[in-house]
C-alpha atoms as a printed R data frame, in Angstrom:
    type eleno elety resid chain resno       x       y      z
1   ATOM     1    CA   UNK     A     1  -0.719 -37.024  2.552
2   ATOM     2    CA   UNK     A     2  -1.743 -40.222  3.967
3   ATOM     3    CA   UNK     A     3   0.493 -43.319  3.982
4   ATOM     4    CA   UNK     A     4  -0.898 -46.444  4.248
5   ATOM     5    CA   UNK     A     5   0.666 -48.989  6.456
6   ATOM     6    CA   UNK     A     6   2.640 -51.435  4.537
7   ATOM     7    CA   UNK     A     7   4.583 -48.358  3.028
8   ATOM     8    CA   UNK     A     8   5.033 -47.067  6.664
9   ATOM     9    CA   UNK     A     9   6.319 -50.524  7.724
10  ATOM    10    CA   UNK     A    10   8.586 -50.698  4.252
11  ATOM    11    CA   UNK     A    11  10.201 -47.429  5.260
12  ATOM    12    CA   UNK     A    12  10.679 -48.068  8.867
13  ATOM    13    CA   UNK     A    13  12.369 -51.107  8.684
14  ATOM    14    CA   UNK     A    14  15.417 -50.167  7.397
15  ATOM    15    CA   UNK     A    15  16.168 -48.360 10.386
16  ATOM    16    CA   UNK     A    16  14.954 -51.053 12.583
17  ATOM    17    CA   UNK     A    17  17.453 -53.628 10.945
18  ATOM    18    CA   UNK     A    18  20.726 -50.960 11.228
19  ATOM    19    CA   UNK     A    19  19.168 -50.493 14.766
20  ATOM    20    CA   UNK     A    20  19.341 -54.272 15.306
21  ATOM    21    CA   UNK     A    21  22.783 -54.846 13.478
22  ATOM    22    CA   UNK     A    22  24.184 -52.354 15.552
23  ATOM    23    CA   UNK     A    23  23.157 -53.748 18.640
24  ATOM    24    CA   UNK     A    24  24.084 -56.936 17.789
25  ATOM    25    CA   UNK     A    25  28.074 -56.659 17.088
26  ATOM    26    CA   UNK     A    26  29.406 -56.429 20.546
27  ATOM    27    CA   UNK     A    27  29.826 -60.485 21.787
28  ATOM    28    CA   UNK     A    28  27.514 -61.989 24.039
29  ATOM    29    CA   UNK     A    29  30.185 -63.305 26.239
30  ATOM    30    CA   UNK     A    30  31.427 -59.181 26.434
31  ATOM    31    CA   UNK     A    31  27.867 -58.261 26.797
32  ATOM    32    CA   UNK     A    32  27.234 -60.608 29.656
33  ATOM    33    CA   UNK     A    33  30.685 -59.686 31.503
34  ATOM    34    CA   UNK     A    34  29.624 -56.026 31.361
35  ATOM    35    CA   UNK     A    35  26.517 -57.025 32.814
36  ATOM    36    CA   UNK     A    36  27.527 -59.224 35.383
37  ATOM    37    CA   UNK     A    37  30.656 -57.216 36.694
38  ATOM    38    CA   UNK     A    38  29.619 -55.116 39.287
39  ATOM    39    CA   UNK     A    39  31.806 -51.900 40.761
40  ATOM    40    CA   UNK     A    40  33.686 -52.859 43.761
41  ATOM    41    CA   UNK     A    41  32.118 -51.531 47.101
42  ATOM    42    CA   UNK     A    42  33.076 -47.271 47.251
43  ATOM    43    CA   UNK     A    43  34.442 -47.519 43.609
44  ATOM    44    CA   UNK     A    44  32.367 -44.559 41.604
45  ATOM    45    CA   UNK     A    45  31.489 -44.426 38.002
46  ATOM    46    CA   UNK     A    46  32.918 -42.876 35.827
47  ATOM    47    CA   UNK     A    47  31.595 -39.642 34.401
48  ATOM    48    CA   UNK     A    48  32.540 -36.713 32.110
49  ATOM    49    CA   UNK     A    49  31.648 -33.844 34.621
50  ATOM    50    CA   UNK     A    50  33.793 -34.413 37.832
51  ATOM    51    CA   UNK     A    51  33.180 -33.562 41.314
52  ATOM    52    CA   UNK     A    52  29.594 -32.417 43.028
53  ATOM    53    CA   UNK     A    53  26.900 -31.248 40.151
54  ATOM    54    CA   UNK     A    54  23.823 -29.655 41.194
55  ATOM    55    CA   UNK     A    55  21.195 -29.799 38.986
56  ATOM    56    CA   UNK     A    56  17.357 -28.505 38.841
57  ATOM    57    CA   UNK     A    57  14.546 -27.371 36.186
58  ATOM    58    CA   UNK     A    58  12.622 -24.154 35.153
59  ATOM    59    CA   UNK     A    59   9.692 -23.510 33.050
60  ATOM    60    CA   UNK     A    60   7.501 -20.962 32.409
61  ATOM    61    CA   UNK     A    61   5.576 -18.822 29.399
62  ATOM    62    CA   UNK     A    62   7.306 -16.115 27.134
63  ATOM    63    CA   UNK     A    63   5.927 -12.917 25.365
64  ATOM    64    CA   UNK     A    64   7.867 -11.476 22.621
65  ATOM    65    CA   UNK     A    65   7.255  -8.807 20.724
66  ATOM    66    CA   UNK     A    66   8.606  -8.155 16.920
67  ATOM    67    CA   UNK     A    67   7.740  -7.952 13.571
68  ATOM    68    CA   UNK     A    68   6.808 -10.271 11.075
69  ATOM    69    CA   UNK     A    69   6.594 -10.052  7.480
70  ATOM    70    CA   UNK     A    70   6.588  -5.880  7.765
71  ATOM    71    CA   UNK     A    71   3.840  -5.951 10.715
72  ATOM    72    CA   UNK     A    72   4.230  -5.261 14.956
73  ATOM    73    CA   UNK     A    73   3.751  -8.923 15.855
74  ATOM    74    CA   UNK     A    74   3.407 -10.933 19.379
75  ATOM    75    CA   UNK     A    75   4.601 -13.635 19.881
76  ATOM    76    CA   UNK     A    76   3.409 -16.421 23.039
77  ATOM    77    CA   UNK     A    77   4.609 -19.271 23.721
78  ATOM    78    CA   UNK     A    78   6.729 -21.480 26.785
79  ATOM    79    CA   UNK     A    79  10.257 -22.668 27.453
80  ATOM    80    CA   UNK     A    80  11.560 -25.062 30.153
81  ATOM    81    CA   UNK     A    81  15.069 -26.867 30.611
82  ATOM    82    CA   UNK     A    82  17.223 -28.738 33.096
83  ATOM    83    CA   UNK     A    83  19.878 -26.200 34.629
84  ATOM    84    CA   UNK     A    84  22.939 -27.762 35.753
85  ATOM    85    CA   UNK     A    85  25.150 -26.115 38.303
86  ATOM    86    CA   UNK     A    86  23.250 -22.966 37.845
87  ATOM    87    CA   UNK     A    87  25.131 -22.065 34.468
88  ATOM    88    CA   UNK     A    88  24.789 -24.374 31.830
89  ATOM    89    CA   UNK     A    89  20.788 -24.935 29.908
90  ATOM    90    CA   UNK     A    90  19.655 -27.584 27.984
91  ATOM    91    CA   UNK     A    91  16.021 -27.042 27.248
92  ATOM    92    CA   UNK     A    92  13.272 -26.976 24.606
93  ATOM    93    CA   UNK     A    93  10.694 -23.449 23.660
94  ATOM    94    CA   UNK     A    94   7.874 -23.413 21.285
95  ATOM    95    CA   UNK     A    95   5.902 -19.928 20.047
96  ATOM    96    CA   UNK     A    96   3.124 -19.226 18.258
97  ATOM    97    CA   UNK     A    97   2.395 -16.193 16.440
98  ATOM    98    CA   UNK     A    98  -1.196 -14.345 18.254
99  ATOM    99    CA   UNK     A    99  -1.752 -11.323 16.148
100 ATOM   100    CA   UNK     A   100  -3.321 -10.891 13.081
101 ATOM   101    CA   UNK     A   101  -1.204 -10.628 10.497
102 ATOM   102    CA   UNK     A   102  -1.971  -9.613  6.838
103 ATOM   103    CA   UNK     A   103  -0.492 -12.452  4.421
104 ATOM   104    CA   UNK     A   104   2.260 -11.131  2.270
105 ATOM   105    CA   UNK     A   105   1.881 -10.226 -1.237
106 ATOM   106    CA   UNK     A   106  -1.244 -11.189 -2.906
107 ATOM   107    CA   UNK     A   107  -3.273 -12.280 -0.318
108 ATOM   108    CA   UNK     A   108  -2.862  -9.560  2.204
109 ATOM   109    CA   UNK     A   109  -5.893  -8.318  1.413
110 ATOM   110    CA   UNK     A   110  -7.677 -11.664  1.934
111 ATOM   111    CA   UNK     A   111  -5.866 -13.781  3.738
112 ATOM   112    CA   UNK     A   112  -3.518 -13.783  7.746
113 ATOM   113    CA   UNK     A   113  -0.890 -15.381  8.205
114 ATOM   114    CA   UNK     A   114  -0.270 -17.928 11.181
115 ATOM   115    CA   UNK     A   115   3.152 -19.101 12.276
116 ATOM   116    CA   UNK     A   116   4.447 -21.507 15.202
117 ATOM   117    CA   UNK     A   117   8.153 -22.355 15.651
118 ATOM   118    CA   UNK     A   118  10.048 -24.296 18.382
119 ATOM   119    CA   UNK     A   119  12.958 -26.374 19.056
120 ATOM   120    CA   UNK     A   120  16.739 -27.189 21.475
121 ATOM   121    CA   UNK     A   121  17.100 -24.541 23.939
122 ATOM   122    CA   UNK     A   122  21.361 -24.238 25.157
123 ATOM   123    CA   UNK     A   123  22.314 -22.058 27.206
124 ATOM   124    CA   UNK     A   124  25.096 -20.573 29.861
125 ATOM   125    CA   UNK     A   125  24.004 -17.907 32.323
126 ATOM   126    CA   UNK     A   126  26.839 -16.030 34.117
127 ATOM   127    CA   UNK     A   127  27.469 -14.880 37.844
128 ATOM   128    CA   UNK     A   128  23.960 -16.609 38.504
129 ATOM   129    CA   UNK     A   129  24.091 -15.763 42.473
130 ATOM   130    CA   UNK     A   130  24.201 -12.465 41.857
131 ATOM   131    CA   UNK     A   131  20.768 -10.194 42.227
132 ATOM   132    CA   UNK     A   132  21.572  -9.053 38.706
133 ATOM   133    CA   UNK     A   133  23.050 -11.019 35.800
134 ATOM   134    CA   UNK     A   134  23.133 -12.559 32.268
135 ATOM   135    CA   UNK     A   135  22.135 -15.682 30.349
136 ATOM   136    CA   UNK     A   136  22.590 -16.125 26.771
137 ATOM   137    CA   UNK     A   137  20.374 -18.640 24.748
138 ATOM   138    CA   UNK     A   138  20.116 -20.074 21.203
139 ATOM   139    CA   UNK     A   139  16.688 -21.955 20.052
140 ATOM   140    CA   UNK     A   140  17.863 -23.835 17.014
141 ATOM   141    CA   UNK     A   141  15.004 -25.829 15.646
142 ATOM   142    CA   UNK     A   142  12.088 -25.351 12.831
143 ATOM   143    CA   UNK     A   143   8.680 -24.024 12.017
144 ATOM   144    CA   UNK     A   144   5.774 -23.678 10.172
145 ATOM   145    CA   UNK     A   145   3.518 -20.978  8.577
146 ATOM   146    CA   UNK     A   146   0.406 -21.159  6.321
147 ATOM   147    CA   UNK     A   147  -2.257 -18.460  4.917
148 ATOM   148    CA   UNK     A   148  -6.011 -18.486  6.418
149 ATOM   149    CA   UNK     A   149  -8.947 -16.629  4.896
150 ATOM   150    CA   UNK     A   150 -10.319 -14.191  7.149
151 ATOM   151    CA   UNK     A   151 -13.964 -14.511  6.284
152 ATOM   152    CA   UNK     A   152 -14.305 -18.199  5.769
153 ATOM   153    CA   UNK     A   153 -11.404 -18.817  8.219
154 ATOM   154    CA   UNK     A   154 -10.364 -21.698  5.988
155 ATOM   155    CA   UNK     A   155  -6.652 -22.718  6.004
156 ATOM   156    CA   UNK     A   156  -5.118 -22.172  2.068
157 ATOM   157    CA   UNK     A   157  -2.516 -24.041 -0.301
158 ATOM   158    CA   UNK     A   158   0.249 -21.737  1.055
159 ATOM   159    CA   UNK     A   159   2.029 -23.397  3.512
160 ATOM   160    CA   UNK     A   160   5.902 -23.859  4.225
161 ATOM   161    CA   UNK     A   161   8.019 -25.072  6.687
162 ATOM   162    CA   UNK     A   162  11.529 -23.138  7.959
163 ATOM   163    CA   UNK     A   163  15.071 -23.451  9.916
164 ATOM   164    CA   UNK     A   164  14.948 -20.987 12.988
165 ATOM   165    CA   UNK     A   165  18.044 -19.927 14.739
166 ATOM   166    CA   UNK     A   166  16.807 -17.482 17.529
167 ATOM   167    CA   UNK     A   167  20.330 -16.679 19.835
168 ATOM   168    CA   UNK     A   168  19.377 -14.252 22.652
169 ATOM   169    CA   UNK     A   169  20.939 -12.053 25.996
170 ATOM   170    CA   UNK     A   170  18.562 -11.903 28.510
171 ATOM   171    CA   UNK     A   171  19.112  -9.833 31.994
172 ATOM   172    CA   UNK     A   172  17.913 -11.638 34.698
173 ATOM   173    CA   UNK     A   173  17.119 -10.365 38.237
174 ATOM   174    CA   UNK     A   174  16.302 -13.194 40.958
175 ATOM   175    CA   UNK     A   175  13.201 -11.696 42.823
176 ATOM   176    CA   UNK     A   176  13.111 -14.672 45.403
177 ATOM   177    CA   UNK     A   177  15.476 -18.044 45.767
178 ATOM   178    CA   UNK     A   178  13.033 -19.689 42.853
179 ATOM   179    CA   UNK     A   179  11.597 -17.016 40.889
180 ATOM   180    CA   UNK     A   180  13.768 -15.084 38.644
181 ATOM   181    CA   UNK     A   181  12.365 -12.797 35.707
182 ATOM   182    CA   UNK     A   182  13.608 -11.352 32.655
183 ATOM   183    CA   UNK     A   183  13.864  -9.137 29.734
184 ATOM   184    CA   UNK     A   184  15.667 -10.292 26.353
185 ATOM   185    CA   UNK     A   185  16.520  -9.179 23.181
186 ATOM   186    CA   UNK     A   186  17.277 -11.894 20.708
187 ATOM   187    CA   UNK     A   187  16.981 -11.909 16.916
188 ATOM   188    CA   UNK     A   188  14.998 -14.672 14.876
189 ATOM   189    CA   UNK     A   189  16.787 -15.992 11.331
């Protein structure tokens, strides 16, 4: 479906007048003090966690193995996140589906299916110092799946679009001070 532009404009402007409205209800005199006041020599912000945080990244590819639509599939893909005192994830992951898969129904006899999902990554890993030990994820985000011919290799009318919710317990061993691998088992709504 293409859109031209006016429409795109029409429909985007809406937001970009609450956007503006919103900005524009705290007083300029207030906006300027904010501004202009600076913290006193020593004096700290304020902020919600208190006290030292530590705070670093991770990324890397995933392999998961499962089954889709009645089939042994595999699944590759990546995550990545910011870590913040070594326990608490905030991330994203995306995975695509890299085995041939008959369609359902129908078209299994014709037609593979091909599927990609991704989304937020959150996350708490416990006793994270120690050789051995635990993190527990949940992906919550969306995906997509559509039917290809396998002779013409020609995408098809059947398409759709779905919620994922993918929680998961992985055991982690730390090999070296920044390389730790894995082995989960998580579940895919």
């Amino acid at each position: 479906m293409h859109l031209p532009a006016t429409r795109i404009a029409a429909l985007l402007s809406p937001v970009v007048l609450v956007a503006g409205s919103a900005r524009a209800e705290l007083p300029v005199s207030r906006a300027l003090e904010q501004v202009v006041t600076a913290p006193a020599p020593g004096e700290r912000s304020e902020t919600l966690i208190k006290g030292s945080v530590e705070h670093g990244g991770y990324g890397g590819p995933r392999v998961s193995f499962g089954r889709v639509a009645g089939h042994d599939a595999v699944h590759v893909g990546g995550e990545g996140g910011w870590i913040v005192n070594h326990r608490f994830i905030l991330g994203g992951a995306g995975y695509g589906l890299v085995t041939d898969q008959p369609a359902p129904g129908a078209l299994s006899a014709t037609d593979d299916l091909k599927m990609g999902y991704g989304g937020v990554l959150v996350g708490y890993t416990l006793l994270p110092q120690r050789v051995l030990h635990a993190t527990f994820t949940a992906l919550v985000g969306a995906g997509g799946l559509t039917t290809e011919n396998r002779t013409s290799h020609s995408g098809s009318d059947h398409s759709d679009s779905f919620f994922v919710l993918e929680p998961a317990a992985t055991i982690e061993l730390n090999v070296v001070q920044h390389f730790h691998a894995g082995i989960a088992l998580s579940y895919r709504w």
